[in-house]
N, C-alpha and C positions, 0 to 999 in steps of 0.2 A: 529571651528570643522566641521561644515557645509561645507566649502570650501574645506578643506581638505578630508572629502569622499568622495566629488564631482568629486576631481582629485584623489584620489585612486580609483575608479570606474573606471573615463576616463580612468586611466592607464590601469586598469582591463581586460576593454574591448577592446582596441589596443592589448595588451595582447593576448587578447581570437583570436581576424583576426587573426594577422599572426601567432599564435600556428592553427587558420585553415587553413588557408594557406600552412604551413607546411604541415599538414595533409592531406591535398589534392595532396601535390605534394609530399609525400612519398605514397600514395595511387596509381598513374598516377606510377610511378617508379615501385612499386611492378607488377602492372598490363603488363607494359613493360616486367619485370623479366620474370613475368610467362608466358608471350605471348613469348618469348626468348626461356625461359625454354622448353616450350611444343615445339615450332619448332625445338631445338636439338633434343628431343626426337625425331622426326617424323623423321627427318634426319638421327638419328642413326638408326630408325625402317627400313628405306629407306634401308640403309647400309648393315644392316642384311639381310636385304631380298634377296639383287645383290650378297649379299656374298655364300645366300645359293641358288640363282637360278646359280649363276658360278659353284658350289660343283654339284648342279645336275647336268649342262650343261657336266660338264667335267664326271660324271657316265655317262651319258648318250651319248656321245664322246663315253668313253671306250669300252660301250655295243656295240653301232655300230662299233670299230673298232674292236671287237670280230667276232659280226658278217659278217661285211666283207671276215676276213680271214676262218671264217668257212664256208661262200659260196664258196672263194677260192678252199681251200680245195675239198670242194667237189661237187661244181661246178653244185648244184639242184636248185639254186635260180631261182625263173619265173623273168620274165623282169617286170612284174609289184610290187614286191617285190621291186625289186633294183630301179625304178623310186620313191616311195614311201620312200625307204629310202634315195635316190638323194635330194628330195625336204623336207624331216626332217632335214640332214644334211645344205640344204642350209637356211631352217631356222630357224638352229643352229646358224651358223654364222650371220644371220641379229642381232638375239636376241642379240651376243657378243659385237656386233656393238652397239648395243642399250643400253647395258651397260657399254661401254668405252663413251658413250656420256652421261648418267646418272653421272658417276664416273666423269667426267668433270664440268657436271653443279653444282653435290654436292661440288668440290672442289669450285666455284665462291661462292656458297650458305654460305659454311663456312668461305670463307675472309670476305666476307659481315657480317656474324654473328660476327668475330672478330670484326671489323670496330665498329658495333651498340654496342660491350661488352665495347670497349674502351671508346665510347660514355659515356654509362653507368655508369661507373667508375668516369670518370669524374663530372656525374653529382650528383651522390651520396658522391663525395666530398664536392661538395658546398654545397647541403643539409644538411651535417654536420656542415657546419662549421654555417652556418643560426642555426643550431639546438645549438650550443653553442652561438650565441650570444642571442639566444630567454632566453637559460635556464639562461644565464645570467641573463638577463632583468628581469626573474619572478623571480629570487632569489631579486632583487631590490624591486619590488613588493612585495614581501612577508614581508621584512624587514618594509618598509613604513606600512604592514598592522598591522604587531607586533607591530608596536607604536603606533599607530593608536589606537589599540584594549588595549595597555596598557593604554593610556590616558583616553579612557571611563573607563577603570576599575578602575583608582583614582578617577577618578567625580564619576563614582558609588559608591564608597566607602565613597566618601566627603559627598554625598547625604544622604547614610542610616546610619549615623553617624550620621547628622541631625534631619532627620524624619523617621526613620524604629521606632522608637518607639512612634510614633503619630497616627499611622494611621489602627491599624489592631482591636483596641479591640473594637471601636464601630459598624467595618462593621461586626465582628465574633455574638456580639450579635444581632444585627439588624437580621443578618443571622439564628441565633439561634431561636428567634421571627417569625421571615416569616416561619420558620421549622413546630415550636410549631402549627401556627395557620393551614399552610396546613394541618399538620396532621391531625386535629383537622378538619378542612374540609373534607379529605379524610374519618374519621371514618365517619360524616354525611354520607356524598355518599353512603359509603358501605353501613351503615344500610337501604337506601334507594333504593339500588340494590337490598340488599338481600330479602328486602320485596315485589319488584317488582318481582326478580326470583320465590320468593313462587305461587303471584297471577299468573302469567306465566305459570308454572306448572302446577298449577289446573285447567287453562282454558286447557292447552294441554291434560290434563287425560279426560277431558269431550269430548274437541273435537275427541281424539281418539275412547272413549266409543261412539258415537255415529255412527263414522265412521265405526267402528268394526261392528256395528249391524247394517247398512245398509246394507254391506258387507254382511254379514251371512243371510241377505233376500232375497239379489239379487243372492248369491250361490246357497240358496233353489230352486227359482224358475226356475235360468237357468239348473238344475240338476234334475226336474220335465220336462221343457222344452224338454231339450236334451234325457230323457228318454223316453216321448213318441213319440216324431221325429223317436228313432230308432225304438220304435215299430211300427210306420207305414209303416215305409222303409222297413224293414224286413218280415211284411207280405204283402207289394205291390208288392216292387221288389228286387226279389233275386238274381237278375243279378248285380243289385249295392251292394255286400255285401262286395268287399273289401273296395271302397270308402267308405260305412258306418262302416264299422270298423274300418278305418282310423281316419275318422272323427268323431268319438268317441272319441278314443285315444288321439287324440290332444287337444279335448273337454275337457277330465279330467286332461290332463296333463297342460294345461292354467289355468284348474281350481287351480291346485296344486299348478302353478309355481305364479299363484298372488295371493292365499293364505297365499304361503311363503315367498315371495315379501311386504308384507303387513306386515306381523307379522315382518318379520327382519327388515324391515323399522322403523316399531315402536319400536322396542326392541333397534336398533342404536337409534333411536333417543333420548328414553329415558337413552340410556346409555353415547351418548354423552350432554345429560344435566346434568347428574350425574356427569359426568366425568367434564364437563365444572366447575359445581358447587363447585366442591373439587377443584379445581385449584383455583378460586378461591381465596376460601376461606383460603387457604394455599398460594398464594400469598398476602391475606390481613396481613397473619402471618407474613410472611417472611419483610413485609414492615412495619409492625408495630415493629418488633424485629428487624429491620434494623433503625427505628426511633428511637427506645430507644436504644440504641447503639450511633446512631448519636448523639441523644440530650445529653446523658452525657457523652459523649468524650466532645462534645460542654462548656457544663458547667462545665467538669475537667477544657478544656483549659479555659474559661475564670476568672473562679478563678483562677488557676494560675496565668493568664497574670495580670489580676486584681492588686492580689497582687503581681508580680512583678513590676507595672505600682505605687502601691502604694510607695514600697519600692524605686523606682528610685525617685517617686519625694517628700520623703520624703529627701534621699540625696542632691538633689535640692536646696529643703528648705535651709536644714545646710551648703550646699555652698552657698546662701544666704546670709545667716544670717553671715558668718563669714564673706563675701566679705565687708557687711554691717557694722559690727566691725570696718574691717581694715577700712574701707572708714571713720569711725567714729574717729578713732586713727590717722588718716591721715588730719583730721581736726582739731583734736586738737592743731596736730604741727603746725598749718599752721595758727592758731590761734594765739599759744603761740607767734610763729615770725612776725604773725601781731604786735602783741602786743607790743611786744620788738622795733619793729621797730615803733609805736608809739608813744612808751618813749621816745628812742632817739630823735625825730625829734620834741616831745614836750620839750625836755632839750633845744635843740639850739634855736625852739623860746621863749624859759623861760631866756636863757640868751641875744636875741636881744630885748625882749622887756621885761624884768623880772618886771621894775617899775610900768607900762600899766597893763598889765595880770597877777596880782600877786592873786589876788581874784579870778578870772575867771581860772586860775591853780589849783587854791586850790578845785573848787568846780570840776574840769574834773577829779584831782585826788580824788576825795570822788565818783565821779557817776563812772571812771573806776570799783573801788573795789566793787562797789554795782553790777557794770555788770558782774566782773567775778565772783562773788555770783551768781549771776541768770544763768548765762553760767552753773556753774557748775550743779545748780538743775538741769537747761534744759537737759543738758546732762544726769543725773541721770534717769530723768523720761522717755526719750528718750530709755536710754536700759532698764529700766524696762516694760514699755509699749510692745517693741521689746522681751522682754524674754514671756511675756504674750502674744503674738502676736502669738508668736511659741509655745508656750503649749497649747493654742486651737485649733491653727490649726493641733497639733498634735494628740490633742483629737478629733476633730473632724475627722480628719482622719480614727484613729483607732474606730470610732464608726459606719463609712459609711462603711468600711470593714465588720464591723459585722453585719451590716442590709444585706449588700449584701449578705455575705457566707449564713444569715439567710435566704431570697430569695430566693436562687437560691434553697436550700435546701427545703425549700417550695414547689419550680416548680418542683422539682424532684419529692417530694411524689407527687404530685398532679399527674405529666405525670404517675409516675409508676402504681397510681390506677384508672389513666384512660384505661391508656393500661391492665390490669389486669380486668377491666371492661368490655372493649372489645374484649380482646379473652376468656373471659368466655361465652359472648354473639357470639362471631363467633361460638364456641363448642359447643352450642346449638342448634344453627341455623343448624348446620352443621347433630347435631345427628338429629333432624326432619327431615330434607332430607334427610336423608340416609332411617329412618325407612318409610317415605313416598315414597321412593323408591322401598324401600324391598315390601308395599304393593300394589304398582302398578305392580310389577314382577309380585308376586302371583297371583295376579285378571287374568293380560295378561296368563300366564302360564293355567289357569284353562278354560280361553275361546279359548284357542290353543287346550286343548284337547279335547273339547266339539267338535270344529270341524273338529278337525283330524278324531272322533268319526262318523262324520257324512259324514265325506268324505268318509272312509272308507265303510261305509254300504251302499253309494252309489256306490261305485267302486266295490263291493261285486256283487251289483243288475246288474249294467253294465256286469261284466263278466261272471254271470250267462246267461243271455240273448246271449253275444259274444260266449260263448261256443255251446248254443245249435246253433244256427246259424251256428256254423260249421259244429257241426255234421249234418247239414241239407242240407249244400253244398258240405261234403265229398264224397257225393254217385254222383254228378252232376260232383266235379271232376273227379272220377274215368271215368266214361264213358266215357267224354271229351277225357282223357287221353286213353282211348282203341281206341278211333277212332281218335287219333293222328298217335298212335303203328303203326295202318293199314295202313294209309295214307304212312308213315316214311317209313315203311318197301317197298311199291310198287316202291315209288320214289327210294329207295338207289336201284334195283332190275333194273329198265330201265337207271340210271346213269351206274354202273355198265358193260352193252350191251353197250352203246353208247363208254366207257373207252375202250374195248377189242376192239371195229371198231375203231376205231381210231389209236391204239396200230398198228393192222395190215397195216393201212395205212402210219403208221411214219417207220415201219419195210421196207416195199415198196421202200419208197424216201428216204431213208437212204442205201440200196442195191443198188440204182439205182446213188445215188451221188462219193458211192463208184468205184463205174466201171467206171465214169468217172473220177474221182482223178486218177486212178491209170493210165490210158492213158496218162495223160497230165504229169505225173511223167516221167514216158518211152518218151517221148518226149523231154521234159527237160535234161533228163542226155545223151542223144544223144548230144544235142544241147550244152551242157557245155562242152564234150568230144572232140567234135572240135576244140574251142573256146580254151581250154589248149591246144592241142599239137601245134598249133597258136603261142600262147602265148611262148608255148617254144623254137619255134621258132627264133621267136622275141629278147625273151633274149637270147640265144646262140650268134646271131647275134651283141647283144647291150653289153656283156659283156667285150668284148677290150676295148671298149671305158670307159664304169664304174672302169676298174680297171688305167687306167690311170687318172681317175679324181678322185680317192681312194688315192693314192701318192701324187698327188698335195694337196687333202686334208690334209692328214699325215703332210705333211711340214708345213701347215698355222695351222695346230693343234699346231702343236711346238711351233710355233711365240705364238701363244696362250697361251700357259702355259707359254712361258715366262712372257710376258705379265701380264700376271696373278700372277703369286708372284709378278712382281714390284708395280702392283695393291693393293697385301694383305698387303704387307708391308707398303706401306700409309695408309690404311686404319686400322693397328693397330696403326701405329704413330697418325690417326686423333682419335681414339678413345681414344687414351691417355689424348691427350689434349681435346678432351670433358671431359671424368671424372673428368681431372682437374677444365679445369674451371667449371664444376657442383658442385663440393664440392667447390672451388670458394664463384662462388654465392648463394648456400647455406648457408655457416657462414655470408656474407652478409643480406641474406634475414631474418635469423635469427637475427641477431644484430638489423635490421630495426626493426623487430617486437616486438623486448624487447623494443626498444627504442619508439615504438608506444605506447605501451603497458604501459612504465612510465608514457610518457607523456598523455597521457586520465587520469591515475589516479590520476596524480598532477592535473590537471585540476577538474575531479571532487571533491579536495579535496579544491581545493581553494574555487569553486564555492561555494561548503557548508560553507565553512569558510564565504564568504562574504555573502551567507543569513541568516547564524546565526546570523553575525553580525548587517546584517540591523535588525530584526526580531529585538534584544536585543535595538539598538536605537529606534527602534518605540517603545518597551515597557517602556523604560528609557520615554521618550518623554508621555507617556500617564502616569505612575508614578509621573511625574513634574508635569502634569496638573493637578492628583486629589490630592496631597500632597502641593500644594503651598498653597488653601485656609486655611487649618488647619496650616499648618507652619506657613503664617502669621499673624494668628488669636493670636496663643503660643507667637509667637514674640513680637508680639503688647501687650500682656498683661504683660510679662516681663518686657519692655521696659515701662510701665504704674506702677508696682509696685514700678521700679526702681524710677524713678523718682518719685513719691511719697517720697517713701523714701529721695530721696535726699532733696526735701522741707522741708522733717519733720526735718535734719539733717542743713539746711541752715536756717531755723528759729532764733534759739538762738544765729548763727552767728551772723545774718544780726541785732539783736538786740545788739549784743555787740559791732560793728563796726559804729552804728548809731550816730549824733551830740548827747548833750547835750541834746538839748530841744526836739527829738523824740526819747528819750529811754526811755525804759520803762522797769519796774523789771518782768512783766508779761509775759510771754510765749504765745504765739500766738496757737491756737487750730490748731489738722491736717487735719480738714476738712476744714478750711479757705483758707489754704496753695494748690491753683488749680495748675495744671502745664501750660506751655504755652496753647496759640490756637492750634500750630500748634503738638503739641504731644494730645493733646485733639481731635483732627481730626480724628488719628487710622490710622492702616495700617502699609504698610512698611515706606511710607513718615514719619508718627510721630515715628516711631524709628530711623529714620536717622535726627530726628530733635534733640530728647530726647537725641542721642548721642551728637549732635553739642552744646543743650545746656548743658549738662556738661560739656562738653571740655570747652565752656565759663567759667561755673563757675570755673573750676580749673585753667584756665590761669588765670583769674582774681584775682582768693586768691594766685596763685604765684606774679603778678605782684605790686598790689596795697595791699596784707594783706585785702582786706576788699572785703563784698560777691558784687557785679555784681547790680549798679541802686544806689548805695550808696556811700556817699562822705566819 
């Protein structure tokens, strides 16, 4: 089994390469695609663009050859007009030029694009066909792993067929036990918490009560402090009266803000103890009603299992005991045809030596008939013993049943009126803190208003003082304030004069800027005035010649637009076959992706499948390990009753098949009767021994009629 994971794994993981392998080189292709893809685009974008700067070229053609004719016409254009439009139109035609060389490179650009798609094709052929022999290969894979996973699920099955019913009812109670006693430690603790949270508390109400009343000495004094501070400032110097009013203000407002800082501190605090406390104490609920919960789900299951563990090996027993019957029925025949075959072979030496052995016959046949007398008792007391065997052990059975249901029934009242104990005593615990609570609110509540009382009357006394203070500086600002008025008034009064001189001076250089603008203007349109009828000159002169390079232009215009539909009608044939091949590689790029898309999920489905299945072997593997000692312990004890039994059942044989002169009418006792060494040993070796020697004893009473060590 070993080997063969080993190499479902190997396969696994060959498997796993070239499925990445694949992966990577449909990943490398896709990237191709879309490096493809995007360069068509850019090509068609290229396309569009020469298609629409051709469409302006040629408005803008028509517009100059409009213009042309309506300078014709009428014959006003200056010569620098018509050079300006000379050198647009000439590069007009470079730009055309530049597009018929565009239109050529994109046509190389798109062989080449063919060339790489043909590529492509190609190679996404192969890719498939690799993609079929891989999903071959894992369909092989999967099948080997279906057998694989069938074959542990017969050995699992072989196995809890065995020992599933050995192995759960002594760790459920052991489990039950370790329950019983944690809890049982847990209630300790709590009570031991809860009596530490009590002393806790008390220490934290005193620490607060004393904190609280430092607090309220050292607010007294600094509130005396700060109150004759302001009276000194106030009659020293009245020039600091906003700073001291300032610093007042913050003075009571620090007093306030850590008065309230204090009390809210200690109100969270005791509300988070409070709070801490109830949780708690409602978690020790919730765990104690989760324990009694547990423990008699606990003790349903194990009575039950109990008595189904009873009832199976009560069935046990009665296959026993019938296998033990038939075993016993299976020696009588094998007796009786001992026997018969003893007769026989004592007639033929009765007739070679009838005259010798006539006495010595007579006495074998009197000690036969006395043996099969004693065979039969032996038999007799054999199942009666055997029926006695099995009515104690059946009453003993049904008596450990009922000490047990008695037990358990026991530990159930006992847990029910400990737990019943305990959350009486948590409800208690619980109302003390709460009313030890309520009168710590109270007390804190009553020493908050004490001082709010006291803050108050000081804040009272502060803004009496602050008040008259003002009214003391009111008249000091006023004046202030008049001799501001005057000040304010003279200044805006010579600002003012200085705005109006200066006004006339900007009026000045603004008059004087103007008379010279308007000279250099009158100068100017002189000098442009010549400069045109120049110019008209010029073009009058220069226009025979533009209208003969206007004609020649017209004609290459022509070539032009022919040109140009041969141009657009390629360029709808090349955009055909792009759309095609884009929808092309499209369903291509699609297919890939579904096909990417399967294969990750088969992959992660395999992958699961095989750590399940290792996970299930390593649990299989550690199930072998705690179940083999108890298995072979059951086995070995089996394999010890059996063989007892079989001694007690080879007893009366081995006396009936014994000579003359060592038989005896007496039945040998079952405690006499040991089994071999090597079944005395234990283990699984004494059941494979226990087995060998009764396969001896039964070859033997086939072959010779008589038990194994006896003539």
């Amino acid at each position: 089994m070993g080997s063969h994971e080993r190499e479902l794994q190997a396969q696994l993981e060959e498997s796993r390469r070239l499925l990445f392998k694949s992966k990577t080189a449909i990943e490398q292709l896709q990237s191709e695609l879309d490096s493809t893809r995007r360069a068509e685009e850019d090509l068609q974008a290229i396309v569009v663009q020469h298609q629409q700067a051709a469409v302006a070229y040629d408005q803008r053609i028509r517009e100059l050859e409009d213009e042309v004719s309506f300078a014709r016409q009428n014959n006003t254009a200056t010569t620098a007009e018509v050079a300006d439009r000379d050198q647009a139109l000439r590069r007009k035609a470079v730009e055309m030029d530049t597009v018929s060389n565009q239109l050529a490179s994109l046509k190389g650009q798109h062989n080449a694009l063919q060339s790489e798609k043909a590529d492509l094709e190609d190679r996404v052929a192969t890719l498939e066909i690799d993609l079929d022999t891989k999903s071959k290969h894992l369909a092989k894979s999967q099948d080997d792993l279906r057998l694989a996973k069938e074959e542990e699920a017969q050995l699992d099955r072989l196995l809890q067929e065995r020992s599933l019913a050995l192995q759960d009812v002594t760790g459920r109670l052991s489990a039950a036990e370790k329950r019983i006693s944690e809890l049982s430690a847990d209630c300790a603790h709590l009570r031991t918490e809860l009596d530490e949270t009590h002393k806790a508390r008390a220490a934290e109400q005193e620490a607060h009560a004393r904190e609280l009343a430092a607090l309220n000495d050292r607010h007294a004094a600094r509130l005396a402090d700060v109150a004759a501070q302001h009276g000194r400032e106030l009659d020293a110097e009245r020039a600091k009266f906003k700073a001291l009013r300032e610093e007042g203000r913050r003075a009571i407002k620090d007093l306030q803000e850590a008065h309230e800082k204090v009390l809210g501190d200690a109100r969270a605090a005791h509300e988070r103890a409070a709070a801490k406390l109830e949780r708690q104490i409602e978690a020790g609920r919730a765990e104690l009603a989760e324990a009694k919960k547990e423990a008699e789900a606990a003790l349903a299951a194990r009575l039950a299992e109990e008595r189904e563990r009873s009832a199976e090996r009560l069935q046990a027993l009665e296959a026993q005991v019938a296998e033990r019957r038939a075993e016993l029925a299976d020696a009588k025949a094998a007796h009786a045809a001992a026997a018969k075959a003893q007769r026989e072979e004592a007639a033929e030496r009765l007739r070679e030596v009838e005259a010798r052995w006539q006495e010595r016959l007579d006495a074998a046949h009197a000690d036969a008939a006395a043996t099969q007398a004693a065979a039969k008792e032996g038999a007799a007391k054999v199942e009666e013993g055997f029926a006695a065997r099995i009515a104690h052990l059946e009453r003993s059975h049904i008596m450990k049943i009922e000490s047990l249901e008695k037990s358990i029934e026991e530990m159930a009242r006992a847990h029910e009126a400990e737990v019943a104990r305990l959350r009486e005593l948590a409800d208690r615990r619980a109302a003390d803190e709460r009313e030890a609570a309520a009168e710590r609110a109270a007390g804190l509540q009553h020493e908050r208003d004490e001082l709010e009382a006291a803050l108050a009357d000081a804040k009272d006394d502060g803004l009496s003082r602050l008040r008259a203070a003002e009214e003391m500086f009111g008249a000091k600002i006023e004046e202030l304030q008049g001799a501001f008025d005057s000040t304010q008034a003279q200044l805006e009064e010579s600002c003012v004069r200085r705005v109006q001189e200066q006004e006339a001076q900007h009026r000045a250089i603004v008059q004087d800027l103007n008379r010279k603008h308007d000279e250099r203007l009158h100068d100017v349109e002189r000098r442009h005035r010549k400069e045109i009828k120049e110019v008209c000159r010029e073009a009058e002169a220069k226009f025979a010649s533009v209208g003969q390079y206007v004609d020649a232009l017209s004609k290459r215009l022509a070539k032009r637009e022919k040109r140009r539909a041969q141009v657009g009608a390629e360029v709808g044939a090349l955009r055909g076959e792009l759309e095609r091949e884009h929808a092309r590689r499209t369903q291509v790029e699609k297919a890939l992706r579904e096909a990417a898309s399967a294969f990750k999920q088969e992959m992660w489905d395999k992958s699961h499948e095989l750590s399940q299945v290792q996970v299930e072997l390593r649990q299989l593997r550690e199930w072998q390990a705690k179940s083999l000692e108890s298995f072979v312990h059951n086995i070995y004890q089996i394999s010890r009753e059996h063989t007892l039994t079989r001694m007690a059942i080879e007893g009366p044989a081995a006396a009936m098949t014994a000579p003359p002169e060592a038989r005896s009418p007496v039945a040998q006792p079952l405690h006499a009767m040991r089994p071999p060494s090597s079944v005395r040993a234990g283990g699984a070796h004494g059941f494979g021994d226990s087995i060998s020697y009764a396969r001896g004893i039964s070859k033997g009473l086939d072959e010779s009629g008589s038990m194994p060590g006896h003539v």
